[in-house]
PAZAPA-4460 file (N, C-alpha, C; in steps of 0.05 Angstrom, whole numbers, plus 32768, in hexadecimal, padded with zeros to 4 digits):
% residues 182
    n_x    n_y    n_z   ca_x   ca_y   ca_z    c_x    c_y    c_z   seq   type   mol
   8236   8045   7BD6   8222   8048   7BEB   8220   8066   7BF3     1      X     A
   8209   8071   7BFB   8206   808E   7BFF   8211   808D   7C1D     2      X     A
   8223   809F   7C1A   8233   80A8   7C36   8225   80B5   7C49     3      X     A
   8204   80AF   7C4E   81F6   80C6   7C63   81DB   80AB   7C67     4      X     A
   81D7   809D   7C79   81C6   8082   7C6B   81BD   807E   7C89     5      X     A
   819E   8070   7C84   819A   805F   7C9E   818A   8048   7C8F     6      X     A
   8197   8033   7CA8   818E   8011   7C93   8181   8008   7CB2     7      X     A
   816B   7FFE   7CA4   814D   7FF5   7CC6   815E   7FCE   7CB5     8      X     A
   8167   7FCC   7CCA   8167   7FA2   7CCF   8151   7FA1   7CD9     9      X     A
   8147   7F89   7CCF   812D   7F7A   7CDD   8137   7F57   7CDA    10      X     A
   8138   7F4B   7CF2   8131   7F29   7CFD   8110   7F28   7D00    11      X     A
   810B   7F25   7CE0   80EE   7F1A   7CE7   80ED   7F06   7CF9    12      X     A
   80CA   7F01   7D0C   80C7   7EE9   7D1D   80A2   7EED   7D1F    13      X     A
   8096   7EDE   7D2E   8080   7EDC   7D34   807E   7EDF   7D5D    14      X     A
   808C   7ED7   7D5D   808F   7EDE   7D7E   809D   7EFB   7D83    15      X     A
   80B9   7EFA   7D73   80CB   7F0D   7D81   80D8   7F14   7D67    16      X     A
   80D5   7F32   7D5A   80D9   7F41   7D46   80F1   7F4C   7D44    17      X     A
   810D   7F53   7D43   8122   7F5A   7D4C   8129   7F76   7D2E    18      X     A
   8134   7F85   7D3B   8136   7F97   7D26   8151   7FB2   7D35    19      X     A
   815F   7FB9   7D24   8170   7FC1   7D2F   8179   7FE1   7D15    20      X     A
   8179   7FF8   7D1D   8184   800F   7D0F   819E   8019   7D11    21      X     A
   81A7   801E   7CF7   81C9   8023   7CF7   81C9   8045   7CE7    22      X     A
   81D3   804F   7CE6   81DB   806A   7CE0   81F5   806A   7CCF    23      X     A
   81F8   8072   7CB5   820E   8068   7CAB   821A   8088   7CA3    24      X     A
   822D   8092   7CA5   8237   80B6   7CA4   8252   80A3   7C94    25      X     A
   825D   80AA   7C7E   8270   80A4   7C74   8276   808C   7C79    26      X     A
   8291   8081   7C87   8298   806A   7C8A   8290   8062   7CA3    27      X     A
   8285   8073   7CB2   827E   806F   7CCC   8261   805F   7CD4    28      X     A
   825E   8050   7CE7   823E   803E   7CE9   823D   8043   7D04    29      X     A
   8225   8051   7D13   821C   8055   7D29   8202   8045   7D2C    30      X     A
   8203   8042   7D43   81DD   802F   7D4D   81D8   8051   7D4D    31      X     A
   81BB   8046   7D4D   81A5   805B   7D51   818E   8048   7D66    32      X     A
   8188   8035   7D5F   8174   8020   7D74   8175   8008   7D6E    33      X     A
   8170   7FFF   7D81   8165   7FE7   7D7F   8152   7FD9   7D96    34      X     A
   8148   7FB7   7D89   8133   7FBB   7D9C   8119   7F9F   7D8F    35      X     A
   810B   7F9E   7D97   80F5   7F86   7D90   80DE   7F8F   7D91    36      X     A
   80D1   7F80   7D82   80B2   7F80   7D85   80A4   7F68   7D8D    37      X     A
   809C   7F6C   7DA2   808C   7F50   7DB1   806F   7F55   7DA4    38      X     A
   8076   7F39   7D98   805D   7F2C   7D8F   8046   7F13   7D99    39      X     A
   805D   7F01   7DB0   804D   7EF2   7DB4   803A   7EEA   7DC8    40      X     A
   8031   7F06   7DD4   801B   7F0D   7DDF   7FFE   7F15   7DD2    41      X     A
   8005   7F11   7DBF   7FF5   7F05   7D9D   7FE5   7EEB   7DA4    42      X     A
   7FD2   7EE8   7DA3   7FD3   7EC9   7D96   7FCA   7EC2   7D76    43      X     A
   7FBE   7ED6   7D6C   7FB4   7ED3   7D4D   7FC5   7EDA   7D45    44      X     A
   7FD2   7ECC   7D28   7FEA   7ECF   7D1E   7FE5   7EEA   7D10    45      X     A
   7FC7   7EF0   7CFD   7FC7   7F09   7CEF   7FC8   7F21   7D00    46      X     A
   7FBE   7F1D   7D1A   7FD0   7F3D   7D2D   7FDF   7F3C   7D27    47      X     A
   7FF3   7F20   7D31   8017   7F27   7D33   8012   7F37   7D0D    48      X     A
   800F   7F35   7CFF   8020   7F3E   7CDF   8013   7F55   7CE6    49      X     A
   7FF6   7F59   7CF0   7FED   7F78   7CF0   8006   7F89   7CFB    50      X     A
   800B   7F82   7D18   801F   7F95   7D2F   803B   7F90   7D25    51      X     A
   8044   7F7C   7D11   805D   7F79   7D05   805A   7F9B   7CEE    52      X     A
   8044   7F99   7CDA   803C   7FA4   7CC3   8040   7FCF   7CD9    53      X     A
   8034   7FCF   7CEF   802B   7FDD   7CF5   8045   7FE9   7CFE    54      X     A
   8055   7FE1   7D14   806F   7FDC   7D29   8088   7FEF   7D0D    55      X     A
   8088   7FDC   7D03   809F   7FE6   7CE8   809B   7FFB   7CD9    56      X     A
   807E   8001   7CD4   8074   8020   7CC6   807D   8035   7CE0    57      X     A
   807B   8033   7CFD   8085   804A   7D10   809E   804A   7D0F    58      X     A
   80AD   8033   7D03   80CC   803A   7D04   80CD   8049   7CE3    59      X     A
   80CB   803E   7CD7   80CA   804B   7CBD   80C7   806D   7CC0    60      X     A
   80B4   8066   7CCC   80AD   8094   7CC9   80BD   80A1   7CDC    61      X     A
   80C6   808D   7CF9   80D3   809E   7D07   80F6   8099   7D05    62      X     A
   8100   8084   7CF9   811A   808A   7CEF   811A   8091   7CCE    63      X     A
   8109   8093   7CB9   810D   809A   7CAE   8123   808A   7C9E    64      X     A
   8121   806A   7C98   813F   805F   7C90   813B   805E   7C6F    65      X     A
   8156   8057   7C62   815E   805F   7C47   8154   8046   7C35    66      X     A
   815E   8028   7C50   8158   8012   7C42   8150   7FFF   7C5C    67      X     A
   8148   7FE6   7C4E   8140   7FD8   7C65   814D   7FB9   7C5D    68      X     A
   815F   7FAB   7C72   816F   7F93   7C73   815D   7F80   7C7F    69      X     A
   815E   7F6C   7C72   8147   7F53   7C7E   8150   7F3C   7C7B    70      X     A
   8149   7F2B   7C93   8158   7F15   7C91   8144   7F08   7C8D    71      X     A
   814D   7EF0   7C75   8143   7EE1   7C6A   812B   7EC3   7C78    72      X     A
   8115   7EB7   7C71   8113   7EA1   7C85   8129   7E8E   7C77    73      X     A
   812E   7E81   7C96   8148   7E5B   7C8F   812E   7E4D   7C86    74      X     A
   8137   7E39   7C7C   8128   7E25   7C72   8132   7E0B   7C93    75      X     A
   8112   7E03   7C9D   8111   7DF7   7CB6   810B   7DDF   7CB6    76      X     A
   8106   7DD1   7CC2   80F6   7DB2   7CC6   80D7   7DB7   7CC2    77      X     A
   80CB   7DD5   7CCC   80AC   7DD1   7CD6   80A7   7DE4   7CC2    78      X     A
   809F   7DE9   7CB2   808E   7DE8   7C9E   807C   7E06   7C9D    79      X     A
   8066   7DFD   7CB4   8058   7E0B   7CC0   8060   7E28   7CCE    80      X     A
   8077   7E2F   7CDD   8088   7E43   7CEC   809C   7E49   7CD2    81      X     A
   80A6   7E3C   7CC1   80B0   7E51   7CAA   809D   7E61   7C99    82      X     A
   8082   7E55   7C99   806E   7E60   7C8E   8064   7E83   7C98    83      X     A
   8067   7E78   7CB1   805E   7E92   7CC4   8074   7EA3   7CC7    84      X     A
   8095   7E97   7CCF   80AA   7EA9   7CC0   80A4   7EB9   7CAB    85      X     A
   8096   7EAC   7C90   809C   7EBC   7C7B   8085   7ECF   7C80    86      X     A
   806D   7EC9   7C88   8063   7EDF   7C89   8065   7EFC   7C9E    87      X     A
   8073   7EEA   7CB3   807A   7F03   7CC5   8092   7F1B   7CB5    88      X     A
   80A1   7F0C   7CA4   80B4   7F12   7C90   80A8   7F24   7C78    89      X     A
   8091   7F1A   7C6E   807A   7F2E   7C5B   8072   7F40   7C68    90      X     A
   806A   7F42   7C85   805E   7F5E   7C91   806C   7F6E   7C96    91      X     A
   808B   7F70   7C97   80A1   7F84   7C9A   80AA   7F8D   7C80    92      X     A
   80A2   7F7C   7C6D   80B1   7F84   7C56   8091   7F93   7C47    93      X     A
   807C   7F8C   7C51   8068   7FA2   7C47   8061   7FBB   7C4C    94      X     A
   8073   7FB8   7C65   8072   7FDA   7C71   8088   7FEA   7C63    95      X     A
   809F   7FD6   7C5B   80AD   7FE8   7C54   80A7   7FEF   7C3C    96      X     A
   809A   7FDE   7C2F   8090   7FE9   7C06   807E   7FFB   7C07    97      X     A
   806D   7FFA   7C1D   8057   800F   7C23   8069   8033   7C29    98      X     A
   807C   8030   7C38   808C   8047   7C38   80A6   8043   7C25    99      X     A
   809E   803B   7C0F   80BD   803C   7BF7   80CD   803B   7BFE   100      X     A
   80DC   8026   7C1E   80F3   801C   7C1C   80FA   8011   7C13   101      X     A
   8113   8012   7C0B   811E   7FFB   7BF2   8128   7FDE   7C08   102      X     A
   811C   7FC6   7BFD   8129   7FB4   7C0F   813C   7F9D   7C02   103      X     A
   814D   7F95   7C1D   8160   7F81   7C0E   8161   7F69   7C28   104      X     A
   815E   7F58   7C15   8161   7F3D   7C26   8178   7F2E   7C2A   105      X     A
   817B   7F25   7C3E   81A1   7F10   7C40   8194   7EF6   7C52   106      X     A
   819D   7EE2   7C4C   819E   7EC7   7C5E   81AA   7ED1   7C7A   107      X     A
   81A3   7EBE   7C8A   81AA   7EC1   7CA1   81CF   7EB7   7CA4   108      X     A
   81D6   7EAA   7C94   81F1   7E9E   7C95   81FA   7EB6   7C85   109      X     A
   81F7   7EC8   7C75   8204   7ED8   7C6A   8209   7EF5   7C7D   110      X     A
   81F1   7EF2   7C90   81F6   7F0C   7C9D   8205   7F06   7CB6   111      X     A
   820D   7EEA   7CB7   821C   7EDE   7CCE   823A   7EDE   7CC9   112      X     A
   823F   7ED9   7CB4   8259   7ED7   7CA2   8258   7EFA   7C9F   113      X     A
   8252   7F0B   7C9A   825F   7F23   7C94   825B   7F33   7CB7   114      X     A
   8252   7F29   7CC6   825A   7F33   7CE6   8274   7F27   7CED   115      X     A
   826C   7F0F   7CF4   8283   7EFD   7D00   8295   7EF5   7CE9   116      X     A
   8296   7EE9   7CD5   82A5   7EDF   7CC4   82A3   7EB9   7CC1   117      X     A
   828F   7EB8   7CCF   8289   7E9E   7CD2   825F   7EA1   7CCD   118      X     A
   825C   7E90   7CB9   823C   7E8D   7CAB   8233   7E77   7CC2   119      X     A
   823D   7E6E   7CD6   8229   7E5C   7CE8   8235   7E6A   7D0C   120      X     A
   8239   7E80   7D05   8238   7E8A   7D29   8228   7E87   7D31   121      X     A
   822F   7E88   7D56   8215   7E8E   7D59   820D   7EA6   7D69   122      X     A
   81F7   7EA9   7D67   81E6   7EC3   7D72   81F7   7ECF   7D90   123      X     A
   8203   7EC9   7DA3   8215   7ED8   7DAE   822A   7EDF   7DA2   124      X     A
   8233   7ED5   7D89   8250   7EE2   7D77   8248   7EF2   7D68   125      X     A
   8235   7EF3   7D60   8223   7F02   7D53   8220   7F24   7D5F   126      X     A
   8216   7F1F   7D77   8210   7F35   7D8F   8229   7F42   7D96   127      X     A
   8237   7F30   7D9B   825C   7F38   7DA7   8265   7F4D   7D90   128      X     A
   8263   7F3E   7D73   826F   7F4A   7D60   825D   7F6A   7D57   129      X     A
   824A   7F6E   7D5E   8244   7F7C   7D58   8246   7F8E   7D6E   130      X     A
   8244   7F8A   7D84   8254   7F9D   7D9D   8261   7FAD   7D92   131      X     A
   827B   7F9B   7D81   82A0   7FAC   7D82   8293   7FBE   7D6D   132      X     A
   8288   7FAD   7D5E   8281   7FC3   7D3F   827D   7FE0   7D44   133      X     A
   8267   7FDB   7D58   8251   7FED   7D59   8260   8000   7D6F   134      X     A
   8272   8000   7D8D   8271   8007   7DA0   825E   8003   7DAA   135      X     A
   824F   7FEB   7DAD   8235   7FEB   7DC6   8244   7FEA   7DDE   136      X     A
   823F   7FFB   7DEC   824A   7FFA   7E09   8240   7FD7   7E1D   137      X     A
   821D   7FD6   7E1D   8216   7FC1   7E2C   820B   7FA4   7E19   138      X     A
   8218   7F96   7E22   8201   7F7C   7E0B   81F1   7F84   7E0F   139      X     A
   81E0   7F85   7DF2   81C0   7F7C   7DF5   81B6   7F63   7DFC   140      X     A
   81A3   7F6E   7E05   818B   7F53   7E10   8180   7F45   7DFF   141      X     A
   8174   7F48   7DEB   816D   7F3A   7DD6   817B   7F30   7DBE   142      X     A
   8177   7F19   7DB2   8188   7F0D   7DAB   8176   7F17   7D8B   143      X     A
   8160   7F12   7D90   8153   7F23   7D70   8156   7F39   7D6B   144      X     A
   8155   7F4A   7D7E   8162   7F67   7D78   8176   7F63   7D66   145      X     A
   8196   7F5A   7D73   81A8   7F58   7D63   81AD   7F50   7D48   146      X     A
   819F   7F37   7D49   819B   7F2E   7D2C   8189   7F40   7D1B   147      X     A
   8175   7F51   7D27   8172   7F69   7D0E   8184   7F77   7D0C   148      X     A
   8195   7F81   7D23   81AE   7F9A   7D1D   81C5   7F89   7D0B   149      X     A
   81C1   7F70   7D0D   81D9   7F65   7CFC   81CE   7F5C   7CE3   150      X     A
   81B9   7F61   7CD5   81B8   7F67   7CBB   81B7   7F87   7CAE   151      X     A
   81B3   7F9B   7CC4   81C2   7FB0   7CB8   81D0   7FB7   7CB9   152      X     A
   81DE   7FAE   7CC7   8201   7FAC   7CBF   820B   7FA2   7CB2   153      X     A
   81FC   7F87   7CA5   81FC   7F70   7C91   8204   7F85   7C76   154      X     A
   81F3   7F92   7C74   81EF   7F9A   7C5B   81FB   7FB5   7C53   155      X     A
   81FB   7FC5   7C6A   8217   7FD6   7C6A   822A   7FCF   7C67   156      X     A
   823A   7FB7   7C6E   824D   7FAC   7C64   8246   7F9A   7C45   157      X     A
   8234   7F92   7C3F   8233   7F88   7C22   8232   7FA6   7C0E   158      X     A
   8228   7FBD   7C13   8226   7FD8   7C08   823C   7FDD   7C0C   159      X     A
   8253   7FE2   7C1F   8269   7FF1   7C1D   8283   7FE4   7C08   160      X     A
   827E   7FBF   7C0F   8283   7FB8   7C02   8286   7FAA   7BF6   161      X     A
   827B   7FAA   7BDA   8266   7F9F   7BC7   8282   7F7C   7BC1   162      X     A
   8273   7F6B   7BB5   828B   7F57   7BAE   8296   7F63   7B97   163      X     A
   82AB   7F5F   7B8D   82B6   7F67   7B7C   82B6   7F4B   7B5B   164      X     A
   82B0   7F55   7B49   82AC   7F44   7B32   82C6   7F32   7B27   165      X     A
   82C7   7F1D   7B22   82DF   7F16   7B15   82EA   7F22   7B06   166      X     A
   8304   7F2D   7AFE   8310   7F40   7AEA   831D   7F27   7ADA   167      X     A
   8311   7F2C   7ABC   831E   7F18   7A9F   8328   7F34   7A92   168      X     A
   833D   7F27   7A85   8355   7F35   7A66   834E   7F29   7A50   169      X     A
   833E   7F0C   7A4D   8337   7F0C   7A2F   8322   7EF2   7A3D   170      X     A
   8311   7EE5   7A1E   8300   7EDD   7A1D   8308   7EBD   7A30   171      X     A
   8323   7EB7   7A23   8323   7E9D   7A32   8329   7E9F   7A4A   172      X     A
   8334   7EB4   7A54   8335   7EB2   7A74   8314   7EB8   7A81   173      X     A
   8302   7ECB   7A73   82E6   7ECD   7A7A   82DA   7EB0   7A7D   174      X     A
   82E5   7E9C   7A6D   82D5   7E7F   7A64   82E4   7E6F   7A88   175      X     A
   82F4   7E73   7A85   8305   7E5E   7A9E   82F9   7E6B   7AAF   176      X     A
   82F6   7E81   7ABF   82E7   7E8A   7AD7   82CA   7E91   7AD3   177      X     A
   82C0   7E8C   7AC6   82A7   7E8D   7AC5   8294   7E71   7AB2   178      X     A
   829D   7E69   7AB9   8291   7E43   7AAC   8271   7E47   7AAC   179      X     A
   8267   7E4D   7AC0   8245   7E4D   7AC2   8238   7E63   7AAF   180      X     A
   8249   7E70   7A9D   823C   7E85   7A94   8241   7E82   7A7C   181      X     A
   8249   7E62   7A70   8249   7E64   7A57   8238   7E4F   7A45   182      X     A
***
């Protein structure tokens, strides 16, 4: 991972947009912001993706980030609101292709598991853990905020450090740890 880096988290939503900036200098990870975008003083859903589309290009030019961490939509009961997830989820990720950020996606249980160490926290362990990480002096107020700052941290920690591959010494030990690949 380049030792000089800034990663924009985004918690896509249709009401409440959460997105969170980390600063990465060597081994070190500093906030830079965080914060929401209220949307649901919206009522047409294509505003909300306009001011989603629009909202993310001013962060883009004014932090200038390297990559962009996105949390994935859960698969829900309603159908309809994952629908609009994904597209509130397409208007952040088109701002960023429009400014050649490179983006990377994580499930929400994966960016829960590499904060806390547990893939079904919840969103105050989430917040807490990213406190100590971070030195935030005050909780934040928003609970979407955090969950964008905790997929860029998500992924700073999946970049720093990467999983490591099974190591085989000959073919039959390749065959016993790796069954699916033969």
């Amino acid at each position: 991972m380049k030792h000089d880096k800034i990663i924009l988290g985004i918690d896509p939503g249709t009401k409440t947009l959460g997105y969170g900036i980390i600063h990465v200098k060597g081994k070190e990870v500093a906030l830079l912001t965080i914060g929401v975008i209220e949307l649901s003083k919206y009522s047409n859903h294509f505003v909300k993706l306009k001011k989603i589309f629009e909202r993310v290009l001013v962060l883009i030019d004014e932090f200038h980030p390297d990559e962009l961490a996105i949390e994935a939509p859960f698969y829900g009961r309603n159908i309809q609101s994952m629908l609009k997830l994904g597209r509130a989820q397409g208007a952040a990720i088109a701002a960023a292709l429009f400014r050649s950020v490179p983006i990377f996606e994580y499930a929400p249980t994966k960016i829960k598991l590499a904060i806390t160490g547990n893939g079904r926290a919840s969103k105050e362990q989430v917040a807490g853990m990213l406190q100590n990480i971070l030195n935030i002096k005050e909780k934040p107020e928003c609970f979407d905020a955090t969950d964008g700052l905790a997929a860029a941290v998500c992924h700073y920690f999946q970049k720093e450090n990467p999983p490591t591959r099974k190591q085989c010494t000959t073919w039959e030990d390749f065959i016993k740890k790796n069954p699916d690949r033969i």
